[in-house]
N, C-alpha and C positions, 0 to 999 in steps of 0.2 A: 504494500500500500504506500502510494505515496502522497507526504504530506507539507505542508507549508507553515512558515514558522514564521510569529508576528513577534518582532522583538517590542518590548512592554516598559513604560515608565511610567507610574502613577505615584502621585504626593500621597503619603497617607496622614491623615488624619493628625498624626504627632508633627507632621512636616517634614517628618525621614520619608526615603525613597523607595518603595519597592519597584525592585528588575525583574522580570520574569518572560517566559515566554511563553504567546500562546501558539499551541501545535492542533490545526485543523485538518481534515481530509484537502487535498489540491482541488477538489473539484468544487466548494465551497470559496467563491473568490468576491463577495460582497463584503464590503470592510464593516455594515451596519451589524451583518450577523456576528462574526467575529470581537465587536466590540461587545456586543450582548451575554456572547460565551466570556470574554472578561470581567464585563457585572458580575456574573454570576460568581466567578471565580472570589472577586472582590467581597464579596455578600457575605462569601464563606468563609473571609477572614473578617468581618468585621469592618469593612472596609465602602461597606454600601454607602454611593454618592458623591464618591470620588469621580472626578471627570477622565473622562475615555475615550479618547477621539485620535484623530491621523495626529494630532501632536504629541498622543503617548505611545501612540501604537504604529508602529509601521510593519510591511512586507519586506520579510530580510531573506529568505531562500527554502529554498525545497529539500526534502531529503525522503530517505524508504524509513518508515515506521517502524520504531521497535515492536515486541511482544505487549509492553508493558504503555505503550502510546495505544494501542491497536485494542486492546483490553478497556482504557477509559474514552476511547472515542467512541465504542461500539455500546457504553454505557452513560456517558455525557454529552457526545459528541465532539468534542473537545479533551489537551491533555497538556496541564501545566507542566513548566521547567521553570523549579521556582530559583533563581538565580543571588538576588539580594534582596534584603531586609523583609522577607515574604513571614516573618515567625511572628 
């Protein structure tokens, strides 16, 4: 499977930065749905309302999906790489 990877910067709430990335199926290429799989992500840390747009999120490249991408995409749609201050 291959997938596409949105690199992620949103302010959180303390004003520290979470980096993460979001990893979607390649055939899903509307940026509104993508940012929507970010809310959620966000929701789930606590982090609901933070803003989520092409200025935190962009399209950085493609790759084949691990096991463990391919397990929460087929259960979320979607599969975070939480990178920095995501705790």
């Amino acid at each position: 499977m291959k997938v596409t990877v949105w690199d992620t910067y949103v302010q959180k709430k303390n004003g520290t930065t979470m980096h993460f990335d979001i990893v979607v199926p390649d055939d899903i290429t509307e940026e509104n749905v993508v940012y929507e799989m970010g809310k959620k992500y966000l929701l789930s840390k606590g982090q609901e309302g933070q803003p989520l747009s092409s200025k935190e999120c962009l399209y950085c490249h493609q790759e084949s999906a691990t096991d463990e991408m391919i397990e929460s995409i087929s259960e979320k749609g979607f599969y975070i790489i939480e990178m920095e201050g995501c705790d």
